[in-house]
C-alpha positions as CSV (number, residue, x, y, z in Angstrom):
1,X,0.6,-3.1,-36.7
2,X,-1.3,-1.4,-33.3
3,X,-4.1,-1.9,-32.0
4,X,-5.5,0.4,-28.9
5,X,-9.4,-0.6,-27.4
6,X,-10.0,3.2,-27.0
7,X,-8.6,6.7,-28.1
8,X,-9.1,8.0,-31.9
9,X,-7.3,10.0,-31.7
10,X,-4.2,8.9,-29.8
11,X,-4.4,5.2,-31.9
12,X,-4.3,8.0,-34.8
13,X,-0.5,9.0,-33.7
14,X,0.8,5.5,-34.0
15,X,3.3,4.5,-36.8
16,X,1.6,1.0,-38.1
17,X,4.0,-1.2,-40.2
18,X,0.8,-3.2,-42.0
19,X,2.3,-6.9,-43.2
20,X,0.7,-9.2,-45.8
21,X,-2.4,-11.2,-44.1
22,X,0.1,-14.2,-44.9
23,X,3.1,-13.2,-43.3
24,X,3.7,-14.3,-39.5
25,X,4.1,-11.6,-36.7
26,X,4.8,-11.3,-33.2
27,X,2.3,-10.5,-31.0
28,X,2.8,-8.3,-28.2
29,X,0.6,-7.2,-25.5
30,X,1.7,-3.9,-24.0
31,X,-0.2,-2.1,-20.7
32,X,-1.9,1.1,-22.0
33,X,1.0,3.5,-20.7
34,X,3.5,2.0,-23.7
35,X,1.1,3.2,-26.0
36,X,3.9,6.0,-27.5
37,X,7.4,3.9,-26.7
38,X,6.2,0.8,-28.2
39,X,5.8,1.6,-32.0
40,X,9.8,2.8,-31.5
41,X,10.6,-0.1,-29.3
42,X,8.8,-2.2,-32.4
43,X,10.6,-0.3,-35.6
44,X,14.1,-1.0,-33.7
45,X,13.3,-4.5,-33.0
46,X,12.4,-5.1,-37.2
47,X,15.0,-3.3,-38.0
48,X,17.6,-5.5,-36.3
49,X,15.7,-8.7,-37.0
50,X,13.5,-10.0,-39.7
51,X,10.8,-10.7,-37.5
52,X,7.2,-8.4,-38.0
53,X,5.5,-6.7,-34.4
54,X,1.8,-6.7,-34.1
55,X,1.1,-4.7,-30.6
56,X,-1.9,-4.9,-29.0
57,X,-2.8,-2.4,-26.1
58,X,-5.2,-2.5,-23.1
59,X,-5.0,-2.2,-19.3
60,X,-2.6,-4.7,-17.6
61,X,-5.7,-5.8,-15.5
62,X,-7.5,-6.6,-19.2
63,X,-4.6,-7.7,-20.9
64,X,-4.0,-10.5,-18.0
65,X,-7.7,-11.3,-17.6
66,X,-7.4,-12.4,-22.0
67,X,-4.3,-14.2,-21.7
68,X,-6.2,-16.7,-19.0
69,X,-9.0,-16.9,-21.3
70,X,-6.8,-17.7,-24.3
71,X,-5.3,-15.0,-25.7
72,X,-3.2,-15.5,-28.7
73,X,-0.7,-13.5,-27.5
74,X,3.4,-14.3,-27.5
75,X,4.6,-11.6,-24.7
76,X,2.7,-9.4,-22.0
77,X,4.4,-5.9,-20.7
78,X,3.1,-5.3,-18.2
79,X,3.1,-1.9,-16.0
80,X,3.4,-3.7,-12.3
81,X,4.7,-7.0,-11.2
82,X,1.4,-8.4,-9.5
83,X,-0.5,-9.4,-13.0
84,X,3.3,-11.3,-14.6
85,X,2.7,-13.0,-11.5
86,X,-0.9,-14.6,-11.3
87,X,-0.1,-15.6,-15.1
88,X,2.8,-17.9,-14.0
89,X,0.9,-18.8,-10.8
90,X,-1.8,-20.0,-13.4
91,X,0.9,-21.9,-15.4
92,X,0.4,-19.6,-18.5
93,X,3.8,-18.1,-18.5
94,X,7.0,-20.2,-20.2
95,X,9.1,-18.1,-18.0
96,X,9.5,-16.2,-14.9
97,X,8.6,-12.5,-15.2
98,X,10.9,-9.9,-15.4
99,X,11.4,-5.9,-14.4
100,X,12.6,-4.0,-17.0
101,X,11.4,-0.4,-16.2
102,X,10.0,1.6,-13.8
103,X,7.7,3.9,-15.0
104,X,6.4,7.3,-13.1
105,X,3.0,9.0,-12.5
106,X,2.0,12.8,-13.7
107,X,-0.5,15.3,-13.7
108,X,-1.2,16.7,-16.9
109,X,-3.4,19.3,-18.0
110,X,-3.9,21.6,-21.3
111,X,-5.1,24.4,-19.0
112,X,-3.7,26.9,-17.0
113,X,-3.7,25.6,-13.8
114,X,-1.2,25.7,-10.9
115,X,0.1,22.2,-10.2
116,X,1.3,21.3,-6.6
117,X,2.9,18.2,-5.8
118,X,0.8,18.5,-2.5
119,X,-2.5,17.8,-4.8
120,X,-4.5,20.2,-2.4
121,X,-5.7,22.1,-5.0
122,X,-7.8,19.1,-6.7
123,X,-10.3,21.0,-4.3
124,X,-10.6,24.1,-6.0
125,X,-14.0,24.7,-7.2
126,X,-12.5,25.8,-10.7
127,X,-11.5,22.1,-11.0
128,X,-14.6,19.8,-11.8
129,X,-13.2,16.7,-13.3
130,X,-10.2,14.7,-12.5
131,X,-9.4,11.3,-14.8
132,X,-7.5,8.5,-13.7
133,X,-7.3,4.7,-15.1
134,X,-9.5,1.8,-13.3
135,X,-7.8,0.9,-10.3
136,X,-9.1,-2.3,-10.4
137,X,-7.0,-3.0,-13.9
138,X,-4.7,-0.7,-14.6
139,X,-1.7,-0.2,-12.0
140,X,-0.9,3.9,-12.7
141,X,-4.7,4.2,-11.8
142,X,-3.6,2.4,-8.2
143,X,-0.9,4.4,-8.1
144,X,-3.1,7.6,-8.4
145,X,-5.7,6.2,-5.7
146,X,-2.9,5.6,-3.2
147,X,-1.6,9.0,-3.6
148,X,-5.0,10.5,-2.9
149,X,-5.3,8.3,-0.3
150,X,-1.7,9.4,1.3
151,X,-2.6,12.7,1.1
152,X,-6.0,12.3,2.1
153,X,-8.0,13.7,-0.1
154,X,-9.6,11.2,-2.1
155,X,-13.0,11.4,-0.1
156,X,-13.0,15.3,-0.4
157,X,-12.5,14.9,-4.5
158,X,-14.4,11.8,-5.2
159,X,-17.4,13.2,-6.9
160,X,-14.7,14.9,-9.6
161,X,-13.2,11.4,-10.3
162,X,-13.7,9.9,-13.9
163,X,-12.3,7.1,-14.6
164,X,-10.7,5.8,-18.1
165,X,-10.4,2.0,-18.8
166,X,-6.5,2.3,-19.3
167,X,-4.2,5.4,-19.7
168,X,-4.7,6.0,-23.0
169,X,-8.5,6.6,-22.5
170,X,-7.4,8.7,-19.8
171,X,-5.0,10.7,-22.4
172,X,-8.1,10.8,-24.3
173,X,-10.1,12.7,-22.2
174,X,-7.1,14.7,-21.1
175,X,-6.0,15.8,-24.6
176,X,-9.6,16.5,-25.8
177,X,-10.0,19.0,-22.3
178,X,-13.1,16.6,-21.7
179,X,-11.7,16.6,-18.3
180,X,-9.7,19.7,-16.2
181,X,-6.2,17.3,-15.6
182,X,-5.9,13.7,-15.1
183,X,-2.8,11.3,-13.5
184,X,-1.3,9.7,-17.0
185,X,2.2,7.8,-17.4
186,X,5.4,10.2,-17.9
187,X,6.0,8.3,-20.8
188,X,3.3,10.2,-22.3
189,X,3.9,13.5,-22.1
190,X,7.7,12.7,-22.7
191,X,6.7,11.4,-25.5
192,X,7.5,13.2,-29.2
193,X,4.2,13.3,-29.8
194,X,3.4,15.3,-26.6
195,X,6.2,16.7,-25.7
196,X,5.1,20.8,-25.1
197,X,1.4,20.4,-25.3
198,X,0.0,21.5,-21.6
199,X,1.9,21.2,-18.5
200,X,2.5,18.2,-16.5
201,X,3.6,17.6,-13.0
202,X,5.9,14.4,-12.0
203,X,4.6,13.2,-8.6
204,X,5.6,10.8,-6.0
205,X,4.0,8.3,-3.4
206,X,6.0,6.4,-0.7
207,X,3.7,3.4,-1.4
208,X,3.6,3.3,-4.6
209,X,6.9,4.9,-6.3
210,X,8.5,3.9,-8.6
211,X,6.4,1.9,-10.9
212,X,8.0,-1.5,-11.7
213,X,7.0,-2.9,-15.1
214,X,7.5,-6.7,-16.1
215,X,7.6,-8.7,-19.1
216,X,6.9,-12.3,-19.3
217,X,7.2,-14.7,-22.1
218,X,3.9,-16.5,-22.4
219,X,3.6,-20.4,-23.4
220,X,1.5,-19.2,-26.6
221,X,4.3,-17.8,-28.0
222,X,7.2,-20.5,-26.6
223,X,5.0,-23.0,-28.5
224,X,3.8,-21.1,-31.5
225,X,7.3,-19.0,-32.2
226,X,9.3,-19.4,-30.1
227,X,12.5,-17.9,-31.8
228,X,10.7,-14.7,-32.2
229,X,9.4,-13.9,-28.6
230,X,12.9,-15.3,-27.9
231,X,14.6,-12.2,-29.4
232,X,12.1,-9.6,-28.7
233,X,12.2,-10.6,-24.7
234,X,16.3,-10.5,-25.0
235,X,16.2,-7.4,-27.1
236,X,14.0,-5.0,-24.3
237,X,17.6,-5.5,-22.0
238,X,19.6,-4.7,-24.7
239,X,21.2,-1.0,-24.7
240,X,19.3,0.6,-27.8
241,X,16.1,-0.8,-25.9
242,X,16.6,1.1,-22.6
243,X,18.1,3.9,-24.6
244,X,14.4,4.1,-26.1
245,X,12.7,3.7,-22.5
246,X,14.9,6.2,-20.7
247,X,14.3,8.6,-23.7
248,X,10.5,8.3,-22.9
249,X,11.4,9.1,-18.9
250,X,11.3,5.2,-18.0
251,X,14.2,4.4,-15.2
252,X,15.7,1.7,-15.8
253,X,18.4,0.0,-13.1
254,X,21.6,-1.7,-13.8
């Protein structure tokens, strides 16, 4: 079961396994840019245990903020280390956080435009709007500031900006050409579901590459199952876990 605060039609792509209202689930709270890998990460998880996923999908920023207020949630992935962090500093976390992945930053458009990894031509007139995620809460809209700042060009692009709640609003706008191009997560344009459509450009920052993203197990779900979040935090190191992240362009280090 998935749930995603914005995008129709990219919560539309998801594979939901629905349980009976009875039956107890896992709740997982994944960072916006899992939005494709996590229903696989979820099938192979049930398939090897007999334990149901329910994912639940936001910006890390947002994700964090609900688990301080209360959030019935039993695990947070989350796409930077910083958020894990202020969760076990605020004694909501049963263990320490964890890398796992390191996710990378694109361009992607479904026009015809020339990408350049120097990002000079976000100043071409025939380019009016540019999305990227909330800096503020989500970390691969940080990311994208940081690069515009490095290259110094944020100030000269500023009034193209739009900014999406998390990447999968960002996807939204990208995918419906409400926007020109927008900086998304590689692992959505790797992605089955996206793989071919438009063009996409990796890009690199020195302050900001590679993305590290952290899991924590959270003391909701060490006291209200416990077993479950257990297995689902071991299983994400396993093999045919990483085989699913590398497959959706995560890096993962030995």
């Amino acid at each position: 079961m998935s749930f995603l605060i914005f995008g129709p039609i990219f919560f539309l792509l998801f594979g939901t396994n629905l349980a009976p209202a009875e039956e107890k689930y896992l709740t997982i709270a994944y960072a916006a840019n899992f939005q494709f890998v996590a229903n696989e990460l979820n099938v192979t998880f049930e398939k090897q245990t007999p334990i149901k996923t329910k994912s639940v999908f936001a910006s890390s920023g947002k994700l964090s903020n609900q688990i301080l207020n209360g959030a019935p949630f039993d695990l947070f992935l989350s796409a930077d280390q910083e958020y894990p962090q202020k969760i076990e500093q605020k004694g909501f976390s049963a263990s320490p956080s964890r890398i796992f992945a390191y996710g990378s930053l694109v361009l992607w458009t479904l026009f015809p435009l020339n990408l350049t990894p120097d990002l000079d031509f976000l100043q071409k007139a025939e380019i009016k709007k540019i999305a990227l995620a909330n800096p503020d809460n989500a970390p691969y809209g940080l990311a994208a500031r940081k690069i515009l700042q490095e290259q110094k060009i944020l100030a000269k692009i500023e009034k193209k900006l739009i900014f999406g709640e998390n990447i999968a609003q960002v996807n939204n706008y990208i995918y419906l050409k409400t926007v020109d191009l927008g900086f998304t997560a590689k692992s959505v344009v790797m992605s089955p579901e996206m793989q071919g459509k438009g063009k996409w450009l990796e890009i690199s920052c020195a302050k900001c590459q590679p993305i590290p993203h952290s899991v924590v197990l959270l003391k909701y779900g060490q006291k209200n199952n416990r077993e479950a979040a257990n297995k689902f935090y071991n299983f994400l190191f396993s093999e045919p876990a990483r085989k699913i992240l590398k497959k959706y362009g995560y890096q993962i280090k030995e």
